[in-house]
C-alpha positions in Angstrom: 187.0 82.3 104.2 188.6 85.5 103.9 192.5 83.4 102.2 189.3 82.0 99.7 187.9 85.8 99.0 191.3 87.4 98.7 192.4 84.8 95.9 189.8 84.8 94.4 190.1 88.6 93.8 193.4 88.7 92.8 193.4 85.6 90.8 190.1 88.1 88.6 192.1 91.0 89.0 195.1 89.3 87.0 192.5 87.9 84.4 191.1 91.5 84.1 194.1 93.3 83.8 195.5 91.1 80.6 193.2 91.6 78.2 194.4 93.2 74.3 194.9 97.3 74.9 193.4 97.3 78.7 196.1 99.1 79.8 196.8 101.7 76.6 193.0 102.8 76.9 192.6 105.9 78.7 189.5 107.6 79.9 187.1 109.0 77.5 185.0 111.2 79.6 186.3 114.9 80.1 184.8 117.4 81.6 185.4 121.0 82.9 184.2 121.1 86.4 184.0 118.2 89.0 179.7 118.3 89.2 179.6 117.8 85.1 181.3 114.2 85.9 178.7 111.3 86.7 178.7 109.8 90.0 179.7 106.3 88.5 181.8 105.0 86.0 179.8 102.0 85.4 176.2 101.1 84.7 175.8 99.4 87.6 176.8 100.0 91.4 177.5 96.8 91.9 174.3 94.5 90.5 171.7 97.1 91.1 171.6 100.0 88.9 173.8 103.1 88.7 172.2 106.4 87.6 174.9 106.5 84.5 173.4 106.2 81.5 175.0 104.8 78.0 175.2 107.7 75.6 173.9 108.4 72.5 173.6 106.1 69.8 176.4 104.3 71.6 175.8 100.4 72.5 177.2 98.0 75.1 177.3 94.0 75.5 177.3 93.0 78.8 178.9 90.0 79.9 177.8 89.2 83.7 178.7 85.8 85.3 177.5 84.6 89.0 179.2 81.0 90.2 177.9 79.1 93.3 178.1 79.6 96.5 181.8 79.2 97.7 181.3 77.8 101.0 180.6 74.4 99.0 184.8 74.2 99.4 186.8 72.4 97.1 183.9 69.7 96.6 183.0 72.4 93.5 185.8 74.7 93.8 184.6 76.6 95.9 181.6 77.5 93.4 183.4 77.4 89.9 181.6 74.8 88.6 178.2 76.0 89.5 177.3 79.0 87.5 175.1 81.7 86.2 175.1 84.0 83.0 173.6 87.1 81.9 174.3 88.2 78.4 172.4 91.5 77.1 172.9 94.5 75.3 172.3 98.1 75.7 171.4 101.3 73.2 171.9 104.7 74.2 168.7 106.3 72.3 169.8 109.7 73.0 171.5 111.1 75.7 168.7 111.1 78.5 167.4 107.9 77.5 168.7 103.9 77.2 166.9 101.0 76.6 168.4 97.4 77.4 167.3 93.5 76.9 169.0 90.7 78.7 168.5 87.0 79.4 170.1 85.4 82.1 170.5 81.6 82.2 169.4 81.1 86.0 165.4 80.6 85.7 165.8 81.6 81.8 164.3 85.3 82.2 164.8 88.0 79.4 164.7 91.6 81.0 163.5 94.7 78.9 164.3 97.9 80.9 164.3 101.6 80.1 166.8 104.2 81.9 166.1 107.8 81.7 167.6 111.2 83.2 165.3 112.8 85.3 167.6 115.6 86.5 171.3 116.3 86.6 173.4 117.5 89.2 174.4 120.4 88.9 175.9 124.0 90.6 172.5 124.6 91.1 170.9 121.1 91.8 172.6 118.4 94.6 172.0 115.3 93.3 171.3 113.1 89.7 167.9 111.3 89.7 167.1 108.6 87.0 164.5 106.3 86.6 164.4 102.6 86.1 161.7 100.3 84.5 161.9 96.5 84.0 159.7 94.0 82.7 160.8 90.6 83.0 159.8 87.4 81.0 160.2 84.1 83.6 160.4 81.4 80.5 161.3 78.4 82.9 158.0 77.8 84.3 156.2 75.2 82.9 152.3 73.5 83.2 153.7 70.6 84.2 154.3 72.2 87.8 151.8 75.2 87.3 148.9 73.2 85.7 147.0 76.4 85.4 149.8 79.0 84.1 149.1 81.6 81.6 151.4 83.8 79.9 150.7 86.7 82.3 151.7 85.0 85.5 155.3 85.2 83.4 155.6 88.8 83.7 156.7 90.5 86.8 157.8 94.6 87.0 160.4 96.6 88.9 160.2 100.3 89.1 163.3 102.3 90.8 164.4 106.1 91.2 167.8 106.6 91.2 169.1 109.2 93.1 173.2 109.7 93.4 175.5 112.5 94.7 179.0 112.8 93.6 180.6 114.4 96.3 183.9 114.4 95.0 186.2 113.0 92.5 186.5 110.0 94.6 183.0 109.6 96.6 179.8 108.8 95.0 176.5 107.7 97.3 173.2 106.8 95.7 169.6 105.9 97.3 166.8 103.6 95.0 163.7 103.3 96.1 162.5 100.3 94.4 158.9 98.4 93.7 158.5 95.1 92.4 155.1 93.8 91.3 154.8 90.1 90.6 152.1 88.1 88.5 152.7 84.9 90.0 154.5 84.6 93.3 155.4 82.3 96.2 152.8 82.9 98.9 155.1 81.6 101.6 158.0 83.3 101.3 157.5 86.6 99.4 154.5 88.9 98.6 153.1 90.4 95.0 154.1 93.8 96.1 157.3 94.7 97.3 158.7 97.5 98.3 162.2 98.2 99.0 164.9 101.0 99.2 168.7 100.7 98.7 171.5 102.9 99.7 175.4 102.4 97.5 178.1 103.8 96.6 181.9 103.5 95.7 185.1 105.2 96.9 187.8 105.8 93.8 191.2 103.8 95.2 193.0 104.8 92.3 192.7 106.2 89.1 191.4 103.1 87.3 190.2 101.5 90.6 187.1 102.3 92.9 185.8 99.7 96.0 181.6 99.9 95.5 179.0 98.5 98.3 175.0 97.8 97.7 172.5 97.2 100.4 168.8 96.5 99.6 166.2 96.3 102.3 163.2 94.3 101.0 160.0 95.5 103.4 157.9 92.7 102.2 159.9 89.9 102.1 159.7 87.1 104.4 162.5 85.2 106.3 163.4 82.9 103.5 164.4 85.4 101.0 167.7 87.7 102.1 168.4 91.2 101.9 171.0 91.5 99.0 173.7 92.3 100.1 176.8 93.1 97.9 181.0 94.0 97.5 182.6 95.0 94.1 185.5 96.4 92.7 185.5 98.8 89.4 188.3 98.3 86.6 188.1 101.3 84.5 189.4 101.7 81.1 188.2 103.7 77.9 186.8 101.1 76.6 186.0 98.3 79.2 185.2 98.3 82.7 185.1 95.3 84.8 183.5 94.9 87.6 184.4 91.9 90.3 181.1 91.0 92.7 180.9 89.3 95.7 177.4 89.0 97.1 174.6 86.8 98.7 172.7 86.6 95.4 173.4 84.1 92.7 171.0 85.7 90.8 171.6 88.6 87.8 168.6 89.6 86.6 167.4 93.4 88.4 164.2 91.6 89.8 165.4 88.3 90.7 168.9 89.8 92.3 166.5 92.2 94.5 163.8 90.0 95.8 165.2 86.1 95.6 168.7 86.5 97.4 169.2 83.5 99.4 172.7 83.6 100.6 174.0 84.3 104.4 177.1 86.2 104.3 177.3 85.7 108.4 177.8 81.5 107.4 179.9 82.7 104.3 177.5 81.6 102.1 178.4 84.5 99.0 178.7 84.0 95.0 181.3 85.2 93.1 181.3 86.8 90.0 182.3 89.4 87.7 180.1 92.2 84.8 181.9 93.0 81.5 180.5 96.2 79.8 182.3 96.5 76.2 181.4 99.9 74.9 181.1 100.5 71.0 
């Protein structure tokens, strides 16, 4: 397992590093002191949500791809030909404010979320706390299998705070207190409400490269679902950064990645994966 995990990292490290002008881009963000720097590089942590925000009038095409599970061996190799795909795009209304629409392959659900500043961190001020709204569109049920479905019971809502501390030009925690309210729902294994609170972070390697960690604790899940549970690595250049995932959740989507996770890592049952953010 861990001979599968290490080629597999530096077979998407290679890929990364050789795309057109990846290494003559330089960073783009300059600041004068060390607290006027966001606590991430990327918009996301890992899958969950970071509190950096895209800024104004600027736009970005994500590109985020999940395979299967690669304890299924060589039989699929090892999860390459079992895959998920999230394509979306964000708009950076002004500089406290984004808004962002995605639709990810695996149960066909289009995402429409809003990210706003709440408060920066600051000399005066610890920590930067954002705010996170989705509302997601579930387009692969049908009445065949839900003989009495309506078009509400597609709809389900997250709400998050996002609350990160950049402790230093390498260290960067955050916490996310998360809600998820579902319309239609699985009685068995998961509730309406859920509640949940996350705690990740990354730790800057190098000057392009930064390990990042995600844990969610879902309070009102039930055994079959999994805590998500997730590894990355950031590529950072001025105009990309790349993101390589390993985690116990196929899934892309904010609400399906936080409450349907379904993988063990303890029985090395993890997806594979990668985000591309192409700034313009």
């Amino acid at each position: 397992m861990t001979k599968t995990l290490l080629f597999l990292s530096i077979l998407s490290s290679t890929l990364a590093f050789s795309q057109e002008d990846l290494l003559k881009d330089i960073d783009t963000i300059k600041a004068n002191t060390e607290n006027s720097q966001p606590a991430f590089k990327a918009l996301q942590i890992v899958t969950g949500q970071s509190t950096k925000l895209a800024a104004k009038n600027e736009w970005y095409i994500v590109v985020a791809h999940r395979f299967g599970d690669i304890s299924t061996g060589f039989k699929n190799f090892f999860g390459l030909d079992e895959a998920s795909t999230k394509l979306g795009a964000i708009y950076g209304v002004n500089d406290w404010l984004s808004l962002n629409l995605s639709r990810e392959t695996n149960q066909k659900t289009f995402e429409l979320g809003a990210k706003y500043k709440i408060l920066k961190q600051n000399e005066s001020f610890p920590v930067d706390v954002v705010g996170y709204n989705v509302l997601a569109l579930n387009t692969d049920l049908d009445k065949d299998n839900y003989p009495g479905l309506h078009f509400g019971d597609r709809l389900s809502y997250l709400t998050q705070a996002l609350i990160s501390r950049r402790f230093d030009d390498k260290l960067s925690l955050q916490l996310t207190p998360s809600y998820i309210h579902k319309n239609l729902y699985e009685p068995k294994n998961e509730d309406k409400n859920q509640f949940l609170t996350g705690l990740g972070g990354r730790y800057k390697i190098s000057k392009r490269i930064s390990i990042n960690a995600e844990y969610f604790v879902n309070f009102d899940n039930h055994s079959f679902y999994k805590n998500p549970l997730s590894l990355g690595m950031d590529i950072e250049t001025g105009g990309h950064v790349f993101q390589l995932v390993f985690s116990n959740s196929q899934l892309n989507s904010d609400i399906g990645y936080l409450s349907n996770a379904v993988g063990n890592w303890g029985k090395g049952h993890i997806y594979f994966g990668f985000n591309l953010y192409r700034v313009f």
